[in-house]
C-alpha positions as CSV (number, residue, x, y, z in Angstrom):
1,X,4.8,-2.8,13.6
2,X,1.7,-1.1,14.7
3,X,-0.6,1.2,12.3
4,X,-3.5,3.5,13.4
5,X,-6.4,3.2,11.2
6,X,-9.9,4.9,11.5
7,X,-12.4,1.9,12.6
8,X,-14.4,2.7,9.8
9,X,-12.1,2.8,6.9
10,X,-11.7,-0.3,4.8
11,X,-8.6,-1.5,5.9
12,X,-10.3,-1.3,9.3
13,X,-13.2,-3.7,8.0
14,X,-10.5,-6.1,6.6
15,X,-8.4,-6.7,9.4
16,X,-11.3,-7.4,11.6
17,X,-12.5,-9.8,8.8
18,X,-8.9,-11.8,8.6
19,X,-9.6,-11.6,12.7
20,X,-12.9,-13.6,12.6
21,X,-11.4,-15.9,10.0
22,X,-8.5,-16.9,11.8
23,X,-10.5,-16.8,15.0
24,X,-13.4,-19.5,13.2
25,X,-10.8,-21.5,11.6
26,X,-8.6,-22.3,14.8
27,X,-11.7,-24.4,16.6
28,X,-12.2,-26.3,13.3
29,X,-8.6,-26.7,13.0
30,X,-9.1,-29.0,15.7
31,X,-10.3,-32.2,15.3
32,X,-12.8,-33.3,19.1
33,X,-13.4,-36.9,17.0
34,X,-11.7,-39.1,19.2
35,X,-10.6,-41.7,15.9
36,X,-8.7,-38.9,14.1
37,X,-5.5,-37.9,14.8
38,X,-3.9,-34.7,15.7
39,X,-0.4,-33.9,14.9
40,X,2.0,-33.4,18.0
41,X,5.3,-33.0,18.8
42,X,7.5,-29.9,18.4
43,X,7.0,-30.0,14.4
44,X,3.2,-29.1,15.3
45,X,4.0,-26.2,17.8
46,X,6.5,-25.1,15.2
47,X,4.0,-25.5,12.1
48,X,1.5,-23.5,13.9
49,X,3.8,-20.6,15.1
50,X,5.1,-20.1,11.8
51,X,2.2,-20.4,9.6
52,X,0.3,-17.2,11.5
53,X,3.3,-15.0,10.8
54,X,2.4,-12.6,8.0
55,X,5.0,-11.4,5.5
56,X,5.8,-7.4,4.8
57,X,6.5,-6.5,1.8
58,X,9.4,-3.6,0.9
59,X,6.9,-1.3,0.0
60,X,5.0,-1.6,2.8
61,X,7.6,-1.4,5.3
62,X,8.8,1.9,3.5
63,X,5.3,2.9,3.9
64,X,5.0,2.4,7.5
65,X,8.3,4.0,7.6
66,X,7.3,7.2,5.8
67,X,4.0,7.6,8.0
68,X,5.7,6.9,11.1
69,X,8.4,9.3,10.3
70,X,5.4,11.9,8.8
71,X,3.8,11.6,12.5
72,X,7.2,12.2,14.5
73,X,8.4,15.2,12.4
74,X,4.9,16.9,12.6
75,X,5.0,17.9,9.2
76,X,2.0,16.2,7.7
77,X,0.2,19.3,6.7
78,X,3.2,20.9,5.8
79,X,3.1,18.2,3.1
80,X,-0.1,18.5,2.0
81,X,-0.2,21.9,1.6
82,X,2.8,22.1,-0.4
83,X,1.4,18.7,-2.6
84,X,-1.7,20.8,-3.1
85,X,0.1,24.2,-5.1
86,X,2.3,24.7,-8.0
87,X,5.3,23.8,-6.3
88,X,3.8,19.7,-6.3
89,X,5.5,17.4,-7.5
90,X,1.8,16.3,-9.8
91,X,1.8,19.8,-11.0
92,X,5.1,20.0,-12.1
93,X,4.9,17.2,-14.1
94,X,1.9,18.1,-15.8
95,X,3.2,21.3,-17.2
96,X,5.8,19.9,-18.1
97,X,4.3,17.7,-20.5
98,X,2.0,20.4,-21.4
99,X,4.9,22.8,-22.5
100,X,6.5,19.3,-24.4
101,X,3.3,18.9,-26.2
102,X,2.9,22.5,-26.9
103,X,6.3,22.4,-28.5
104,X,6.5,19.7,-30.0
105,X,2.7,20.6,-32.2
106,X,4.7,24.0,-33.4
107,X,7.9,22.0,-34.5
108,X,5.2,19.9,-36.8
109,X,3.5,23.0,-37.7
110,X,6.7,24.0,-39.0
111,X,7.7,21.1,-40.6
112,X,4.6,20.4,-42.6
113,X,4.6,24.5,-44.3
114,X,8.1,23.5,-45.5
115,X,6.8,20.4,-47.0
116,X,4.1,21.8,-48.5
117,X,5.8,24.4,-51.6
């Protein structure tokens, strides 16, 4: 899976950090003293193959998914743009829970003047 990224964003700075990390750890990995020894054998080939494979996670691969599929479609803007109005999802929501506040506040309105005589 490849991702795009802007060089100067901070995922950007990241990978290239994990880069120089695995890239200084690999010659100290290795031991040049000739009285220590140094694994060999298939086990060793295998045990360094597998330990550089990184894991993705479900929600990442969806996300890589959903950008990929954003990209091929063309409709990124279409997206934003309709995120951005009354017809968002956000937006929505929110009055919802305005009109729910709203309505519940005149329900205790009511309930307390009936308590109240």
């Amino acid at each position: 899976v490849t991702k795009e990224v802007d060089s100067t964003s901070k995922e950007a700075k990241s990978f290239l950090k994990q880069q120089e990390k695995w890239q200084s750890a690999a010659p100290a990995s290795l031991p040049t003293v000739s009285g220590v020894k140094r694994p060999s054998g298939m086990s060793s080939l295998l045990g360094k193959i597998g330990s550089k494979k990184q894991k993705m996670s479900t929600l990442e691969k969806s996300k890589l998914d959903w950008e990929n599929f954003k990209e091929e479609e063309g409709i990124v803007e279409e997206l934003a743009i309709h995120n951005r109005g009354k017809d968002g999802y956000i937006e929505r929501k929110a009055f919802l829970e305005r009109v729910d506040h709203r309505q519940f506040e005149i329900e205790r309105d009511i309930r307390l003047s009936r308590m109240k005589p």
